[in-house]
C-alpha positions in Angstrom: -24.0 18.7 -50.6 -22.1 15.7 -50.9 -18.7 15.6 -48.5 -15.4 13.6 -48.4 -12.5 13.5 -45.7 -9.1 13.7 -46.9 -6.6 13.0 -43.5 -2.6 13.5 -44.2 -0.4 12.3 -42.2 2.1 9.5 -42.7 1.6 8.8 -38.9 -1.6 7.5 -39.7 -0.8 5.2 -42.4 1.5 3.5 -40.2 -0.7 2.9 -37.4 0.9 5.4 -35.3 -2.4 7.7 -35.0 -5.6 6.8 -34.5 -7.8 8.9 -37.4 -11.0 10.0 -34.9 -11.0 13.4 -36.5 -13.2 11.6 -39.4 -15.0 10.4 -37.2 -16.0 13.6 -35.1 -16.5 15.3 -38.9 -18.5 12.9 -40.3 -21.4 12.5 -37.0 -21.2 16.9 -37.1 -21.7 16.9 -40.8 -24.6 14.8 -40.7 -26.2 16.7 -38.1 -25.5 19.6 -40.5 -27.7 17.8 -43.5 -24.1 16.9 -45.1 -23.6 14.0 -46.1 -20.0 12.3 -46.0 -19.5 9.7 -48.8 -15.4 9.3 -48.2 -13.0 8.9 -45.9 -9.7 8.9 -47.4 -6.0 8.8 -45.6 -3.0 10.1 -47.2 0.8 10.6 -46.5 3.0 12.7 -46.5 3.5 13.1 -50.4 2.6 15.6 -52.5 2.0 14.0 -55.8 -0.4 11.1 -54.4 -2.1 14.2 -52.1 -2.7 16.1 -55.7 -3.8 12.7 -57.4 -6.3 12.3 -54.6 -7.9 15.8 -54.6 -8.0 15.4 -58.6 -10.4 12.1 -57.7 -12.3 14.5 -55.4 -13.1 16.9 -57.3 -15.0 14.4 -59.8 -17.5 13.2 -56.6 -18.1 15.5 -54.4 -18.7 19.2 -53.7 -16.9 19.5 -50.0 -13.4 18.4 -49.4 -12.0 18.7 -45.9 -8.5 18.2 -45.6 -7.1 17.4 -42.0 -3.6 17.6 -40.9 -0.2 18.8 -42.6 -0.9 22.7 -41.3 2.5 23.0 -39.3 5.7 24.4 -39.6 7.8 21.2 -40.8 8.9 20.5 -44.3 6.1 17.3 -44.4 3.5 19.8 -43.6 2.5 20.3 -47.4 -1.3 20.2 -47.2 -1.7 24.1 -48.0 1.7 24.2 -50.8 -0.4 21.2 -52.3 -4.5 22.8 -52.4 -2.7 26.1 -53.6 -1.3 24.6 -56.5 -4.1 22.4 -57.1 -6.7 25.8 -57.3 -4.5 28.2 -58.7 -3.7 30.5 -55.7 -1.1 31.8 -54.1 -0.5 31.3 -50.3 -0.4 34.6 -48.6 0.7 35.6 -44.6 -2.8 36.3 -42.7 -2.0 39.6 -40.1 -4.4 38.0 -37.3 -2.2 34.6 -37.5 0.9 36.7 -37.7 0.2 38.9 -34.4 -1.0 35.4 -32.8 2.2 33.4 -33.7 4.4 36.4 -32.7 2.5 36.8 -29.3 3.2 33.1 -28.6 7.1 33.4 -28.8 6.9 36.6 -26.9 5.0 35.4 -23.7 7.6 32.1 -24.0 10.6 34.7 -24.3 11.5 32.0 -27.2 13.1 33.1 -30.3 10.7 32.0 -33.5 12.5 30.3 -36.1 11.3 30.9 -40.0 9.3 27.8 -40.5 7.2 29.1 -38.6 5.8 31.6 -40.6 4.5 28.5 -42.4 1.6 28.0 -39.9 -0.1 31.2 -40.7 -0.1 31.1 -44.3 -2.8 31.0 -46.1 -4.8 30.8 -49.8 -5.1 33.6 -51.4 -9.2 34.7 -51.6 -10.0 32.0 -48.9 -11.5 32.6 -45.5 -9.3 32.7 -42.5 -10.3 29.9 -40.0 -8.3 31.4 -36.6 -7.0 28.6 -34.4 -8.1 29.2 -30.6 -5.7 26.2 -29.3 -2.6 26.1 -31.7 -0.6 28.0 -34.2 -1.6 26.8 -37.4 -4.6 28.9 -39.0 -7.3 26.9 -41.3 -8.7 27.7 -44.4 -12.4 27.6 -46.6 -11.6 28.3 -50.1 -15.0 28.3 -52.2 -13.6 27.1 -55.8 -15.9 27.4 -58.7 -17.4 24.1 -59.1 -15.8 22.4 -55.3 -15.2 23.9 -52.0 -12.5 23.4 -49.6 -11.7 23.2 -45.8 -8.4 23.0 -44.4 -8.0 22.0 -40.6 -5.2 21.2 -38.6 -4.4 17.6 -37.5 -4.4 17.3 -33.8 -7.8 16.9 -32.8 -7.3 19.5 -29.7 -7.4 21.9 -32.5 -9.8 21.1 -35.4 -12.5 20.5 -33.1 -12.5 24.0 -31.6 -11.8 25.0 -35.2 -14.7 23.4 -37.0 -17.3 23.4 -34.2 -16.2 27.8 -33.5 -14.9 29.0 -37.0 -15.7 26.5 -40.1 -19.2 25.3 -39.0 -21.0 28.8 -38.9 -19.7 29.4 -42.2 -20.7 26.2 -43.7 -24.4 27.2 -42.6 -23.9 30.9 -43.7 -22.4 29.8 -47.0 -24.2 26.4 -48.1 -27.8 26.7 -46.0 -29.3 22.8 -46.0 -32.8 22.8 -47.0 -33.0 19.3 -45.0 -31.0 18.1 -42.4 -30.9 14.6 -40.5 -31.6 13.6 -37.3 -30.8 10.2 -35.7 -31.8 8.4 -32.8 -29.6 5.1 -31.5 -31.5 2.3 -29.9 -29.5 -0.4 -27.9 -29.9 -4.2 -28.0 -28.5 -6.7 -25.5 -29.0 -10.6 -25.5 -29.4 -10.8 -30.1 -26.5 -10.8 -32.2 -26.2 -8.8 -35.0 -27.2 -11.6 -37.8 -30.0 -12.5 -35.5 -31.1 -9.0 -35.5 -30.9 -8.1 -39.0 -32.8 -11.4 -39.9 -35.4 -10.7 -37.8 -35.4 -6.5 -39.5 -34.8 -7.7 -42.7 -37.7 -6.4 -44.7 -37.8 -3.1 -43.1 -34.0 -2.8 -43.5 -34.2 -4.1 -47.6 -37.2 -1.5 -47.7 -35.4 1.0 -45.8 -36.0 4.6 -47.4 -36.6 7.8 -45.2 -35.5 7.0 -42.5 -32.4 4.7 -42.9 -31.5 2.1 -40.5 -27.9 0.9 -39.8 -27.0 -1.7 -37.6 -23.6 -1.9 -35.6 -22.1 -4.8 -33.4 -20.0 -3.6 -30.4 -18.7 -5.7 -27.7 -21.9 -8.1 -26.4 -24.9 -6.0 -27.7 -25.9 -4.3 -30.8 -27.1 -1.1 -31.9 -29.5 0.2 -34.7 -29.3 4.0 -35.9 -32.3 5.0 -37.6 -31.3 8.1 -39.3 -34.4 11.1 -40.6 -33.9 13.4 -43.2 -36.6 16.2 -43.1 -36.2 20.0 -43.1 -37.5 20.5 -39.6 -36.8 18.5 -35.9 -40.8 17.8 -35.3 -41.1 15.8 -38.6 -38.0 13.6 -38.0 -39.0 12.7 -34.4 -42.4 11.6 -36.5 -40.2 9.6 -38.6 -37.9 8.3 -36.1 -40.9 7.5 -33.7 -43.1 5.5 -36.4 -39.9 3.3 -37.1 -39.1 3.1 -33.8 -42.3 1.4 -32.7 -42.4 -1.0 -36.0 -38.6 -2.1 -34.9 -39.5 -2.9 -31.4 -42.7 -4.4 -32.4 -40.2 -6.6 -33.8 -37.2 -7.3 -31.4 -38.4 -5.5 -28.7 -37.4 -7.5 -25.9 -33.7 -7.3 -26.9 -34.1 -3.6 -26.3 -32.8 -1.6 -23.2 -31.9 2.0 -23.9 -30.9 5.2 -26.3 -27.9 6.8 -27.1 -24.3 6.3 -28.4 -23.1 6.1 -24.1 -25.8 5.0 -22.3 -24.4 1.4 -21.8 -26.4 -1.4 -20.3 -24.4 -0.8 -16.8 -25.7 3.2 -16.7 -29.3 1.6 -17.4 -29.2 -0.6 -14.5 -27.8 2.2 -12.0 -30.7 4.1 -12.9 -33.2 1.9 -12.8 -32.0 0.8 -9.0 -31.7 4.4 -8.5 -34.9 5.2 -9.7 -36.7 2.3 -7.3 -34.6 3.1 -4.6 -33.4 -0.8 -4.7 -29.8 -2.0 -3.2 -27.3 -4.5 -5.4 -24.3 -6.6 -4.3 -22.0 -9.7 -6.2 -20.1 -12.5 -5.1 -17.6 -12.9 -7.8 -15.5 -15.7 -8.9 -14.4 -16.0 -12.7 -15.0 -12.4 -13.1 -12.6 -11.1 -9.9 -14.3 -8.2 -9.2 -15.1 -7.1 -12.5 -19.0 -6.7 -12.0 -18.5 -4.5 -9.1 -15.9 -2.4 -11.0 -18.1 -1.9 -14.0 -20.8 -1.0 -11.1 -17.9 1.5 -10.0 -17.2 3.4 -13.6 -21.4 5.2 -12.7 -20.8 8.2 -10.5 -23.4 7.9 -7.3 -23.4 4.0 -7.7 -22.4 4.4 -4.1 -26.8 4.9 -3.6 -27.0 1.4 -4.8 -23.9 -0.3 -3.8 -22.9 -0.5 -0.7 -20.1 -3.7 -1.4 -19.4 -7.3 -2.4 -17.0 -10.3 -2.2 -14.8 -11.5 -4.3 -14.4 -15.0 -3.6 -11.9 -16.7 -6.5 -11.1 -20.3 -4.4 -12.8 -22.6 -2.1 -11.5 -21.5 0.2 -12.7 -17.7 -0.3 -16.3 -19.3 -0.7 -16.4 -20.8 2.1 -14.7 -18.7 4.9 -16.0 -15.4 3.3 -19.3 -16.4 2.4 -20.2 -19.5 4.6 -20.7 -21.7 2.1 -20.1 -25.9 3.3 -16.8 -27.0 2.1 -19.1 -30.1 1.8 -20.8 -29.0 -1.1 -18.4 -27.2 -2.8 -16.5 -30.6 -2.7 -19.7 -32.6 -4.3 -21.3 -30.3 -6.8 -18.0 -27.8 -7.5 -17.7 -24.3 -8.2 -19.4 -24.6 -11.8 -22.5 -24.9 -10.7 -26.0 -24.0 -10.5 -25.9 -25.3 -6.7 -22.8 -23.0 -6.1 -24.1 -19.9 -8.0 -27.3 -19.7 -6.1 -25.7 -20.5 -2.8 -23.2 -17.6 -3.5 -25.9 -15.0 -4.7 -28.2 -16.1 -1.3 -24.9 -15.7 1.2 -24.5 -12.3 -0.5 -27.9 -11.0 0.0 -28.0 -12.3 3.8 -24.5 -10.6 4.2 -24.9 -7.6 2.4 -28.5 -6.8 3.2 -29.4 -5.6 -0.1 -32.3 -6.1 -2.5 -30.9 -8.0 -5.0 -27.5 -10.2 -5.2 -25.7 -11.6 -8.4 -23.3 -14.3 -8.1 -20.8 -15.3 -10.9 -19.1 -18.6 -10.9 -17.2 -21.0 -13.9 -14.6 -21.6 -16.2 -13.4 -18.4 -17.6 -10.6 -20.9 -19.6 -8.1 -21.4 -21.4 -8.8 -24.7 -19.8 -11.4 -26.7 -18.7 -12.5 -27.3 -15.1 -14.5 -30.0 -13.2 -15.4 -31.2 -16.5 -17.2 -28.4 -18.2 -15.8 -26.9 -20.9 -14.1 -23.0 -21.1 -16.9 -20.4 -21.6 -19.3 -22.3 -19.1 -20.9 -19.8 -16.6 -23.5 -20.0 -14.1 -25.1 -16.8 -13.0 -27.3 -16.4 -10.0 -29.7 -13.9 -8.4 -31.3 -13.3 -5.0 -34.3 -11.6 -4.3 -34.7 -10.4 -1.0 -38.6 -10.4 -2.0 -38.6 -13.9 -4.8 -37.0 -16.8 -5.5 -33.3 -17.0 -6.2 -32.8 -17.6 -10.1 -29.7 -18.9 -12.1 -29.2 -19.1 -15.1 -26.8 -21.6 -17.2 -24.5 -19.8 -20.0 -22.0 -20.8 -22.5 -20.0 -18.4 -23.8 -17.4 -18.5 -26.7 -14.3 -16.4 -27.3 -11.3 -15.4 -25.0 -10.8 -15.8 -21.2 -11.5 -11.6 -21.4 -14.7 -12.2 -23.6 -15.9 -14.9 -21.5 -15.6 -12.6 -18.5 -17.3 -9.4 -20.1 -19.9 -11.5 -21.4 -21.0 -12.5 -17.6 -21.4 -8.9 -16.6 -23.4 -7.9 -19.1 -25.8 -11.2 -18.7 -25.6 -10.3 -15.3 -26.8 -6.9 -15.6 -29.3 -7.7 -18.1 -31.3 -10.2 -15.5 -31.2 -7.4 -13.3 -32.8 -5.1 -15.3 -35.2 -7.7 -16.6 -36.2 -9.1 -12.7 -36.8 -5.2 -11.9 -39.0 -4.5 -14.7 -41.0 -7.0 -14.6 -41.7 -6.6 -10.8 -42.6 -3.0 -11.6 
């Protein structure tokens, strides 16, 4: 069955809302065997609402409208589809005693609009709205089928995952559904990436695979369609292992949350290992990324935050002297800041952070310059010389995630 996404609202044509209900629809679709081919946002306006569901109904066989349920006279989603099928809109009883109930417990006196949010088409199945007042709608048309939902996401989520996803799988049973698995890539960019996948991605049949860049890493969802869970794990796991025969090293976890940061956590967790940071460009923003993990407190017991000279010196002992000959941005200062935060801390591993986070430049070296270090309470301290491009903010973020990954890399390969 082939699926489209019609939101109305005028709010989100100006940038007012944020459309995630497509979003939520689409992933639960898919895991349903449906298979969304358009997203389309609308306003407020009948006559460009009617010319889009006209355009629907030539391409696919599922149209979910989202939004214009309530009570106000721009809330035309239901006067529009009623038209547009033939049917009248009629008051449903359960709606009726719900909406009455409301204004009773409130001891509020309901004004006639709001009749409006319990109407209904004629023939069409009654979706009942757990969180709100506005009732939704399947309407099974002779050639398309129709879903109305209301707009705030508080209630169509409820709604479709309670009242219109059972009846999607009683009424159109998928033969085949798809199952996807999200692999995680830190340290390639996505052109890199896609070079190096290129064949299998140009070839790319059963399963599919779909890269996304994010913020500093990339991801890959390689996507099964097969009637049954065991065969698409077959699927996803042959690919899987071609992919990372590939780009393997890049790789560092699964899932859509399970960031770089959470990986790291665990992996200290699991070897019972200990992690501090001296910080300089990135002012404490390592150690509140370590922060975000609930229990990080197992792993991290502190760290320092030493922006000047100064800080460097009195906080972590570091010789004024050598701060004055070599400088901050350096690989001398980065390993001497990573080594006084292991001896202070007492932990297992210590990552400094030190360089020119820009706008400007500083001793000489250009914005986007970083020098990580890492101390090993067991191995030789390591640093490593970056150059990152961008904003003063991507500049930063990219440190904490190189950070992280030579953490997870020094661990795994001692284990």
């Amino acid at each position: 069955m082939k699926a489209e996404i019609i939101a109305v609202g005028t709010e989100l044509l100006l940038g007012q809302v944020v459309n995630t209900n497509a979003t939520f629809l689409s992933e639960k679709l898919a895991d349903m065997g449906i298979e969304v081919y358009f997203h389309t946002v609308v306003g407020d306006n009948p006559q460009r609402l009617e010319e889009l569901l006209q355009l629907a109904d030539t391409r696919s066989e599922l149209i979910i409208l989202c939004g214009g349920l309530g009570p106000t006279d721009d809330d035309l989603t239901k006067n529009v589809l009623a038209d547009h099928v033939g049917v009248p809109l009629v008051q449903n009883q359960e709606g009726l005693e719900a909406l009455n109930g409301f204004f009773a417990q409130r001891q509020g006196t309901m004004t006639p609009n709001n009749l409006r949010q319990v109407e209904t088409l004629q023939d069409g199945i009654p979706l009942p709205n757990r969180t709100g007042l506005a009732i939704g709608c399947l309407y099974k048309g002779e050639k398309n089928n129709y879903i109305l939902l209301p707009g705030p996401p508080s209630e169509l989520k409820p709604m479709f995952l309670e009242q219109a996803r059972p009846l999607l799988e009683k009424e159109f049973p998928a033969t085949e559904k798809l199952t996807s698995r999200v692999l995680r890539f830190f340290g390639i960019g996505e052109s890199k990436l896609v070079t190096e996948l290129a064949e299998m991605i140009e070839q790319q049949s059963n399963p599919t695979i779909a890269p996304y860049a994010k913020p500093n890493e990339v991801t890959l969802r390689i996507t099964a369609k097969t009637e049954d869970e065991v065969s698409a794990n077959a699927l996803l796991d042959q690919t899987e292992a071609e992919i990372l025969a590939k780009v393997g090293e890049f790789f560092y976890g699964y899932g859509e949350e399970n960031s770089l940061v959470e990986v790291v956590v665990d992996l200290l967790k699991e070897k019972h290992l200990s992690i501090t940071a001296a910080e300089s460009l990135t002012a404490g923003e390592f150690q509140a990324t370590l922060g975000m993990i609930p229990g990080v407190s197992e792993v991290f017991p502190g760290g320092f935050v030493t922006y000047s000279k100064e800080t460097k010196a009195s906080f972590l002992g570091i010789d004024p002297a050598l701060l004055e000959r070599v400088g901050v941005v350096s690989e001398e200062c980065a390993k001497e800041m990573a080594e006084a935060a292991l001896r202070l801390a007492d932990t297992d591993y210590a990552l400094s952070f030190t360089g020119v986070a820009g706008p400007d430049d500083l001793e000489g070296k250009p914005k986007g310059t970083v020098y990580i270090g890492l101390a090993q309470k067991a191995g030789e301290t390591l640093v490593a010389e970056n150059h990152f491009s961008r904003d003063r903010s991507y500049v930063r973020h990219s440190s904490v995630m190189k950070g992280l990954d030579m953490l997870r890399r020094v661990i795994l390969n001692k284990n």
